[in-house]
N, C-alpha and C positions, 0 to 999 in steps of 0.2 A: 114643898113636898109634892104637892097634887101637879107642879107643872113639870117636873121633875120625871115622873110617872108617865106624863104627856109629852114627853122630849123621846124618854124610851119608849114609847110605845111607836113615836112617827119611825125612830129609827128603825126600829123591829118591823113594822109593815115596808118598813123600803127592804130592806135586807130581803126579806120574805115574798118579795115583787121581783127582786132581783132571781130568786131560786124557781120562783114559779114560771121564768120567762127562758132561764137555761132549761130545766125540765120541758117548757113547752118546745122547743128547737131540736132537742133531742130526740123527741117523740118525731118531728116529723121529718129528721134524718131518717130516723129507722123505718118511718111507714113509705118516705122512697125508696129505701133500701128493698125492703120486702115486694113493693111494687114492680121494680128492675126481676130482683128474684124470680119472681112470678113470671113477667116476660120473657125470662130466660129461657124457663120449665117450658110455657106451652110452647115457643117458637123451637124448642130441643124436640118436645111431643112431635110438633107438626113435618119437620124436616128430618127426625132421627132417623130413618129407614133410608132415607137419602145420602147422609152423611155416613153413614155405617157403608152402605154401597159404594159409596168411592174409598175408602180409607179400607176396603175387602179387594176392588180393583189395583190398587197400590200396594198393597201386602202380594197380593198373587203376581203382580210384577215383577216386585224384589224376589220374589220366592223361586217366580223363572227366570230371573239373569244370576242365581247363585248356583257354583257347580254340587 
């Protein structure tokens, strides 16, 4: 009985070594994810008014070659 108890229990701790180690991969999917995220924002912050200004030069473009 008592080894029995000691058989399930290794198994149980694998299993559970097993969850705790997807769990940990996933976390640090997300926390690169978030981190890309972030690089996104401030490099959109830093250049937005730049990129607004040509994509304003290109509309005013098309705007004068349509009759």
């Amino acid at each position: 009985m008592l080894a029995q108890m000691i058989v399930q229990l290794k198994e149980f701790s694998k299993v559970m070594g097993v969850r705790t180690q997807k769990g940990q991969g996933l976390i640090e999917y997300a926390l690169i994810v978030l981190l890309i995220a972030i690089a996104v924002l401030v490099t959109l912050g830093l250049v937005g008014g730049q990129v607004q200004s040509v994509f304003q030069q290109i509309v005013n473009s098309l705007s004068g070659a349509a009759p």
